[in-house]
N, C-alpha and C positions, 0 to 999 in steps of 0.2 A: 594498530594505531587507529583512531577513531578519526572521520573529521566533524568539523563543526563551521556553521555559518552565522553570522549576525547579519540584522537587518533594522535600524531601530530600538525596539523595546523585544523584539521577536529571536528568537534563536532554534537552529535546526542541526540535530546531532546525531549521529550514532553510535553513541556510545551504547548498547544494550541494557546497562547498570539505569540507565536514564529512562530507560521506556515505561510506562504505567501500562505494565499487562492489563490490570482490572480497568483502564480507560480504554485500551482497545478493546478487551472483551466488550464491555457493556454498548461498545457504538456498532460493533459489529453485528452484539445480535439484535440489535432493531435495523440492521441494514437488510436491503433487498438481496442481497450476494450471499448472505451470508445469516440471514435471521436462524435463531438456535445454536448457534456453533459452543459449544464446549470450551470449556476455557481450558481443558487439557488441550484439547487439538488449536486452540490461538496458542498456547504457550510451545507446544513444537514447533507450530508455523515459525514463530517469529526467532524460536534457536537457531534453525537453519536458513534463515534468510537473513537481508542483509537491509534492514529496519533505521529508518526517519523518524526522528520524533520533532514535532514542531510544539518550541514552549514559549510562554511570556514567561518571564522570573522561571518557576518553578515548576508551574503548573503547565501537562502538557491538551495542548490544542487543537492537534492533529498529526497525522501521521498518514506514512506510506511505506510499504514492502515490498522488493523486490526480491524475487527469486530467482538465482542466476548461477551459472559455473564459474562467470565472472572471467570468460574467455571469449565468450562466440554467442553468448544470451542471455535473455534477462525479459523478466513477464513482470510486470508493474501490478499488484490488485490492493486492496485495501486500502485505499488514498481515502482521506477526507479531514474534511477540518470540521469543528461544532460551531452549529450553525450559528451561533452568536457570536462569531470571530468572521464569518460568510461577510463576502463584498467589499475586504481588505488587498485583494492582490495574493492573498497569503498562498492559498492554490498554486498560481502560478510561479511565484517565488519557490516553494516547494517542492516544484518539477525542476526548476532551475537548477536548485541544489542536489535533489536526488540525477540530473543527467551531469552535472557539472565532476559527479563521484570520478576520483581518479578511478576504480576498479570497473567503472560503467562505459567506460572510453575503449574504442576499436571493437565494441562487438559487430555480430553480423546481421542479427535481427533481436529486436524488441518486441514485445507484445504487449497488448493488454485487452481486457474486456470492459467495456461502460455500456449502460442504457441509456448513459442522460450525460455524461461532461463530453462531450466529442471536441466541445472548442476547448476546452480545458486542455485537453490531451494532444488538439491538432496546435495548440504555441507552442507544442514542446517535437513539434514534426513529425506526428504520428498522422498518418494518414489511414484510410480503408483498406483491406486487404487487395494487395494488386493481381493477387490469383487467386480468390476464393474457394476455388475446385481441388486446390492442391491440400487446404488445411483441413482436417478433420478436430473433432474431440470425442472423449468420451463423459459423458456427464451426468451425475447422479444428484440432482437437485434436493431430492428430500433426505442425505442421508445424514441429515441430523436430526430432524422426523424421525425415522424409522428407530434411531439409538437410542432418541430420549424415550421413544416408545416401548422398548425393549430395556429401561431404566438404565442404560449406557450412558455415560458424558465423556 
């Protein structure tokens, strides 16, 4: 079962059927997280995860992904809205409904990474890491570089 929210003229769903792969491709690869990515690899992301679509009518205007077991976690990335929709509320409305998700409820830790929305992410009670020394990652920034170099997508 999918849910869905209204807000106005605005609606946020997960239905999958509803999502414009080629709208998140195309914002993601002019994103800093994410410039170059393949739209094979956005189109398995968003299979195995559990995908936001934010539309007016039809057309959709932002979105967010969360990747999770949908028990004990959940890492938030690709959140954004186009920017001509920007200075609406719509952000935070969209956190609203992506934590509001009955399957997002009782985890034990949430994550996410930003360079730039921190207040965005702290209305929704994210804070800094309370032990920094404990998280590691591992991360390979150019490897969408390296594939389109290798004529991989």
């Amino acid at each position: 079962m999918h849910a869905s929210w209204r807000h106005h003229e605005f609606e946020v769903s997960t239905d999958p059927a509803r999502i414009d792969v080629g709208a998140v491709h195309r914002f993601l690869t002019t994103s800093y997280w994410a410039a170059g990515i393949p739209i094979e690899v956005v189109e398995r992301a968003l299979l195995h995860s559990l995908c936001f679509g934010l539309f007016v009518g039809a057309e959709q205007i932002g979105f967010a992904r969360v990747v999770t077991d949908r028990a004990t976690y959940a890492y938030l990335c690709d959140v954004h809205v186009l920017e001509t929709w920007r200075g609406r509320g719509l952000g935070r409305w969209l956190m609203r409904c992506v934590w509001s998700h009955p399957d997002l409820q009782g985890l034990r830790r949430c994550g996410l990474v930003t360079r730039d929305a921190h207040a965005l992410y702290a209305s929704s009670g994210f804070t800094a890491l309370v032990h920094p020394d404990r998280h590691m990652e591992k991360l390979d920034p150019d490897v969408y570089k390296r594939a389109a170099a290798r004529g991989h997508s």
